[in-house]
Structures are given as C-alpha cells and as structure tokens.
C-alpha positions as CSV (number, residue, x, y, z in Angstrom):
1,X,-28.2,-17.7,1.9
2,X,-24.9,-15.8,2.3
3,X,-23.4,-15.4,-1.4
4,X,-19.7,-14.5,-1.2
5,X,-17.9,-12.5,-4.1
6,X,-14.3,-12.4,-5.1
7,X,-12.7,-9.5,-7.1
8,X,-8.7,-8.4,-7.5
9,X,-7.4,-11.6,-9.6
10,X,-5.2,-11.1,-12.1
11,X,-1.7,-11.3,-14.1
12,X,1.5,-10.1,-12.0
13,X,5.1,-10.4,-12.1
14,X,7.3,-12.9,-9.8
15,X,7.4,-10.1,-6.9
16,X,4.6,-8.2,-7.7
17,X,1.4,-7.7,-5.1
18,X,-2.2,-8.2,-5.7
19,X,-5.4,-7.3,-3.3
20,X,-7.9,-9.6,-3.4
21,X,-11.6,-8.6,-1.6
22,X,-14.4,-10.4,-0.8
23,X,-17.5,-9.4,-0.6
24,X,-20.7,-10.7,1.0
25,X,-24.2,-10.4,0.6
26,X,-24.9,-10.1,4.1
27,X,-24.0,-8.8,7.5
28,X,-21.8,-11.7,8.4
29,X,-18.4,-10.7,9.3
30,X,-19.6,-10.2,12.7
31,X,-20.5,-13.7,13.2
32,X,-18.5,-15.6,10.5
33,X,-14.9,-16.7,10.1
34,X,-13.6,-15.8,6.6
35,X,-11.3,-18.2,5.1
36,X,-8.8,-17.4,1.6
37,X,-8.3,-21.1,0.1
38,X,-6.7,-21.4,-3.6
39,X,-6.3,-24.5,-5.8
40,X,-3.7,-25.0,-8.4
41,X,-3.8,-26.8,-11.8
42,X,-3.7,-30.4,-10.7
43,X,-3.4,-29.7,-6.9
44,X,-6.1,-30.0,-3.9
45,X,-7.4,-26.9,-2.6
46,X,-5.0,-25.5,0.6
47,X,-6.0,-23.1,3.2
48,X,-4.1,-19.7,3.1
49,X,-5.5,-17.4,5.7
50,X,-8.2,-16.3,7.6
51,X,-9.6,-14.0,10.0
52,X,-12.1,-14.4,13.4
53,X,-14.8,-12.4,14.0
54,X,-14.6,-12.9,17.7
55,X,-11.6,-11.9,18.5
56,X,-9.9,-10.7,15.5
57,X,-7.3,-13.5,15.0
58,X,-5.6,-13.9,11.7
59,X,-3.9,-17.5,10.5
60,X,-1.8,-17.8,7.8
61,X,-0.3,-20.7,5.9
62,X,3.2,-21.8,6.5
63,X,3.9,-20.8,2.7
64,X,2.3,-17.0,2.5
65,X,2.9,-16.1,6.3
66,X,5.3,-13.0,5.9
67,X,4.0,-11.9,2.6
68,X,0.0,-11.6,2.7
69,X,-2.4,-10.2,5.3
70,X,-5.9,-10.5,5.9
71,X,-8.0,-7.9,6.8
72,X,-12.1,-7.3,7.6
73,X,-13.7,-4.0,7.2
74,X,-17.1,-5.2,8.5
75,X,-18.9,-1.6,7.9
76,X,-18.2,-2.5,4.3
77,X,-19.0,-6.2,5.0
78,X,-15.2,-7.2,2.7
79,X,-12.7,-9.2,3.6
80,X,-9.6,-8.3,2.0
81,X,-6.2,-10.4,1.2
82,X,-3.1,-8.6,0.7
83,X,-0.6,-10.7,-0.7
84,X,3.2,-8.7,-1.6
85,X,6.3,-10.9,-2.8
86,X,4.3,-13.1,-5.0
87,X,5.5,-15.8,-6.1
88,X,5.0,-18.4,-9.2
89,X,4.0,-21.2,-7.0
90,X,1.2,-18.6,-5.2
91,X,-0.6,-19.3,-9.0
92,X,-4.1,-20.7,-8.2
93,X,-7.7,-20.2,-8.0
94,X,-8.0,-18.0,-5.2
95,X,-11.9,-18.3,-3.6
96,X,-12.9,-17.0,0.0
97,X,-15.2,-18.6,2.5
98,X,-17.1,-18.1,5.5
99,X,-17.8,-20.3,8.1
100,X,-20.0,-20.2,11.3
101,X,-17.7,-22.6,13.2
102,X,-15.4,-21.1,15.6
103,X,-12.2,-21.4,14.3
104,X,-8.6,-21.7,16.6
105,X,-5.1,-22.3,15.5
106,X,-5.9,-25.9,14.9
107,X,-9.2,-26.0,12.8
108,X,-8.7,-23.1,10.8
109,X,-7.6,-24.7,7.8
110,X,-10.1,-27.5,7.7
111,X,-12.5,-26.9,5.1
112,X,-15.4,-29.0,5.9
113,X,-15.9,-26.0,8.0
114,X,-16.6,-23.5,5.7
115,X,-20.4,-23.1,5.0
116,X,-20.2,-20.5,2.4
117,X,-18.0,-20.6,-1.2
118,X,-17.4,-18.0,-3.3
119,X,-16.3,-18.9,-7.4
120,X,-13.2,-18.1,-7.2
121,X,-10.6,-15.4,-8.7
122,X,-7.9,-16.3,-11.0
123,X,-4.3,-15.1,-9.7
124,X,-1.4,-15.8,-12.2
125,X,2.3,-14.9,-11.3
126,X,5.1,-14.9,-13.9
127,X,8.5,-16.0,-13.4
C-alpha cells in the first residue's frame, strides 16, 4: 500500500509563500498522478493542482493558477507545492494524493480518482 506524507504547513502572512512536499512510501511518481486538494473549516474539499507522470502536465485551480506550482522530483520520490502570494482564503487543510487513473484537463480535479490520501498539513494565512 502506497502511504503518502505531507510536511511544510504552517503559519504565514497575507503574501507570504509556503512549500509544501509530499512524500511517498514508494516508487510511484513514475506511474501515479499526484494531486494537492485542501478543505477549509466548513467547506468541501477542492482540487488545487497536480502533476502527470506521463507526460509531465501540471493543472492548476482557477483560484491558485499564477501563484503556486507543482513540481515532482521522482529520484527523491516528493512532490512538491510551491505556493507564493498567499492568500487568507488559501487557509485549509492541505493533503496530497495519488492516483493510478490517467488524468487530462477534464478529470483532474475529480477526486474519486485518487487512490491514495495522505493526513493532511495545516496551512494558516493571516490577513
């Protein structure tokens, strides 16, 4: 079973960037999609980005695209999520997943694709 790890959470200022990485327990990157998804206090969980293994496409959300990337280093089997201009609303649970679905433009985001959850990181941005 692939066990996926989130690290980086934590307190910033309205502007400020934090790095989020997640790690797996296996070799996966090579055959898995890794998605970023976050959840807010009283809000459903959204899709935010993610990365193919295939071909090395990245998707973003409507509401980070500009201000975070996603990036794979497979040799060190993370997935990392770079996310600059933060912004109050960007406060959530932040957990990563993997799926073993092909994921396009279109599907990306659906999360009934995603095999694999991690727990989650905390990210908190002050206004």
């Amino acid at each position: 079973e692939v066990q996926l790890v989130e690290s980086g959470g934590g307190l910033v200022q309205a502007g400020g960037s934090l790095r989020l990485s997640c790690a797996a327990s296996a070799d996966v990157f090579d055959d898995y999609a890794i998605g970023w998804f976050r959840q807010a206090p009283g809000k459903k969980r959204e899709a935010v980005s993610c990365i193919s293994p295939s071909d090395g496409d990245t998707y973003y959300s409507d509401s980070v695209k500009g201000r975070f990337t996603i990036s794979s280093d497979n040799a060190k089997n993370t997935v990392t999520l770079q996310m600059n201009n933060l912004k109050p609303e960007d406060t959530a649970v932040y957990y990563c997943a993997a799926s073993a679905t092909v994921v396009v433009s279109t599907t990306w985001f659906r999360e009934y694709l995603y095999d694999y959850w991690g727990q989650g990181t905390q990210v908190t941005v002050s206004s």
